[in-house]
C-alpha positions as a printed NumPy array, in Angstrom:
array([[-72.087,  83.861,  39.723],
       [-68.762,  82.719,  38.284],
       [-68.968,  79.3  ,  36.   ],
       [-66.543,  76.572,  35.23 ],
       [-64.787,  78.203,  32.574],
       [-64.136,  81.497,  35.139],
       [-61.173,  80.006,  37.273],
       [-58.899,  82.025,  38.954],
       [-55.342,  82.297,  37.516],
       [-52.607,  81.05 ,  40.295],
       [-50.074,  83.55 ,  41.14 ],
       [-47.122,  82.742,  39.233],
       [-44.336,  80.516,  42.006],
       [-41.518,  81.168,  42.01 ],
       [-38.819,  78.619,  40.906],
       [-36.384,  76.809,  42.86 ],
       [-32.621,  79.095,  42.617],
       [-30.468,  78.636,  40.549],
       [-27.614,  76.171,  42.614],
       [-23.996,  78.241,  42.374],
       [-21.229,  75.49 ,  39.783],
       [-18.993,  74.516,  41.9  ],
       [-15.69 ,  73.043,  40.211],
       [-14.36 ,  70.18 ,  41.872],
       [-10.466,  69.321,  40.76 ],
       [ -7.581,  67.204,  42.332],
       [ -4.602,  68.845,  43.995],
       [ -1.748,  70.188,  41.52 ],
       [  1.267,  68.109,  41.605],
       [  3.592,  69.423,  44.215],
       [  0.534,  71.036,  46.251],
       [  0.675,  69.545,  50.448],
       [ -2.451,  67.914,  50.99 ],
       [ -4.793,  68.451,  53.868],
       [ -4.206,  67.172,  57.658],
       [ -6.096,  64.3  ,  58.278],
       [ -8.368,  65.311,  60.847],
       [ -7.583,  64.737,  64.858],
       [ -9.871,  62.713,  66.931],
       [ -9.83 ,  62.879,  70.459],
       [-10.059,  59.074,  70.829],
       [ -6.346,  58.462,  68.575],
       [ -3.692,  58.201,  70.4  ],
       [ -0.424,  59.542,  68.552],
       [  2.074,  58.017,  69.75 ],
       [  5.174,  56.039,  68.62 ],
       [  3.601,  53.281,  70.586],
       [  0.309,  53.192,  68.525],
       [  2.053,  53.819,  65.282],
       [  3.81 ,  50.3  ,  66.027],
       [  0.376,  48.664,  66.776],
       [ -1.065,  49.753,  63.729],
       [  1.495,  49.213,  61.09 ],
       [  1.333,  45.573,  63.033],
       [ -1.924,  45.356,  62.182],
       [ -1.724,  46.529,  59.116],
       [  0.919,  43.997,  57.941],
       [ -0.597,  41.05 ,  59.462],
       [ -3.708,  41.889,  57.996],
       [ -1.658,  42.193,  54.787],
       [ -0.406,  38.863,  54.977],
       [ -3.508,  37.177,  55.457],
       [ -5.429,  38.455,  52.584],
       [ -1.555,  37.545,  50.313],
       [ -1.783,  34.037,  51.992],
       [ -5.571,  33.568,  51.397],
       [ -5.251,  34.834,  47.786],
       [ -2.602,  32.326,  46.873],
       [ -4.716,  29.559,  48.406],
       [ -7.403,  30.16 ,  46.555],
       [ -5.722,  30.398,  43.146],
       [ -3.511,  27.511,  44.158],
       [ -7.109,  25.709,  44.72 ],
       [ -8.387,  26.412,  41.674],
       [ -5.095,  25.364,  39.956],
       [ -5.267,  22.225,  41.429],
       [ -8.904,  21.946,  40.209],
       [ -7.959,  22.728,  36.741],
       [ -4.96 ,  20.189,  37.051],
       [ -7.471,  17.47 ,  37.628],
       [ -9.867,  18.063,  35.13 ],
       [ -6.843,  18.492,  32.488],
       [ -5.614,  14.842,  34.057],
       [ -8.993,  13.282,  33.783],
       [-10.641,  13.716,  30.502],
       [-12.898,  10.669,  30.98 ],
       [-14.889,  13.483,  32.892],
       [-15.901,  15.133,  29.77 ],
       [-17.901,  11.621,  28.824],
       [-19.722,  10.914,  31.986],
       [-23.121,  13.125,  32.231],
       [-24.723,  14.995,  35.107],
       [-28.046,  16.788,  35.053],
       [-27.102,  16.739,  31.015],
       [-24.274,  18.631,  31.306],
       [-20.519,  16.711,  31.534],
       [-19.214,  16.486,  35.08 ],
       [-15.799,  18.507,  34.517],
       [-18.364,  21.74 ,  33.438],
       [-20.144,  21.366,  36.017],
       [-17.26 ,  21.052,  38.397],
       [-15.764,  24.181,  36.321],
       [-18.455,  26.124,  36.659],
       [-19.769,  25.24 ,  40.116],
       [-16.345,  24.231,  41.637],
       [-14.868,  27.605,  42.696],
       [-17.524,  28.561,  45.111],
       [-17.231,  25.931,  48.123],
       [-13.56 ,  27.401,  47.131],
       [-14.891,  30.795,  47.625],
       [-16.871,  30.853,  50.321],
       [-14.26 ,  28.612,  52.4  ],
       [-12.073,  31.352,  51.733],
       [-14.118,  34.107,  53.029],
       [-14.659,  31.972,  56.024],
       [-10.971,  31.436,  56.617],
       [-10.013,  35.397,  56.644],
       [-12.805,  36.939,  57.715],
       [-12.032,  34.673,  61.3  ],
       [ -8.246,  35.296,  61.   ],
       [ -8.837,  38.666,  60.295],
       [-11.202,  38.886,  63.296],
       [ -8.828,  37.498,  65.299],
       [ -6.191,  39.929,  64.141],
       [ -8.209,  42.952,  64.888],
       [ -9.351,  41.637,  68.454],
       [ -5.377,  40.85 ,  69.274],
       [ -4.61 ,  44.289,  67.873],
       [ -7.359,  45.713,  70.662],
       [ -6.278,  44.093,  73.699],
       [ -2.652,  45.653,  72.69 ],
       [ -4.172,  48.864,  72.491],
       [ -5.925,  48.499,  75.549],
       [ -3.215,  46.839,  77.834],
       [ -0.966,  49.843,  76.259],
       [ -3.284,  52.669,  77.729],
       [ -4.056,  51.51 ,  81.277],
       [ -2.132,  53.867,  82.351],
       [  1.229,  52.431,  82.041],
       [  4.972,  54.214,  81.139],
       [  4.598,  53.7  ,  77.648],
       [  1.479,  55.404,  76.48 ],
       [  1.629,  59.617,  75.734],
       [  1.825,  61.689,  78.176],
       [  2.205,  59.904,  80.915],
       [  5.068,  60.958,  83.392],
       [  7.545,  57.747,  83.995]])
């Protein structure tokens, strides 16, 4: 009868391989990068390629416009605080009004912001659809189609 201390030794396992390096670099200067890759569902035409760079500027201009809003905003807010420095004397929560308004100030700013181009940009994208779907119903101007 085998005891306690006679245990069987496990067979020895065998460890997981070895992965293969693999050396990752960016293309040499001069080198053509790759094709981006075709989907069936882009169309290619000189049509689209309007559409999108359409998009792709008004989209542009909205984030431009709503990024000199907002640091026009919290110009303005700085303005006032530098114009009022009775601010600094009249206490809030024990802290003085103008750091509160400092540090609390920019995110009604903020989040108004994000509000104001993430409908715009909504809108943008939705406009940019309807183009792309009135432009292949089938009519004279999409690829491939025979006039």
């Amino acid at each position: 009868m085998s005891g306690p201390d006679e245990r069987p030794e496990p067979a020895p396992s065998p460890g997981p391989a070895p992965l293969p390096r693999v050396r990752v670099t960016a293309p040499r200067p001069g080198e053509p990068i790759a094709a981006p890759a075709e989907h069936p569902s882009i169309e290619r035409s000189d049509t689209a390629t309007v559409y999108v760079r359409s998009l792709i500027r008004s989209q542009l201009r909205l984030a431009i416009v709503c990024a000199t809003g907002f640091v026009v905003s919290l110009g303005m807010l700085w303005l006032v605080l530098a114009a009022a420095p009775a601010l600094d004397g009249v206490l809030l929560l024990g802290a003085p009004v103008s750091w509160l308004l400092l540090g609390f100030g920019a995110y009604p700013a903020i989040l108004a912001f994000a509000l104001i181009f993430l409908v715009a940009s909504t809108r943008n994208e939705a406009g940019f659809r309807s183009l792309v779907s009135a432009g292949s119903d089938g009519g004279p101007e999409t690829a491939g189609a025979a006039p």
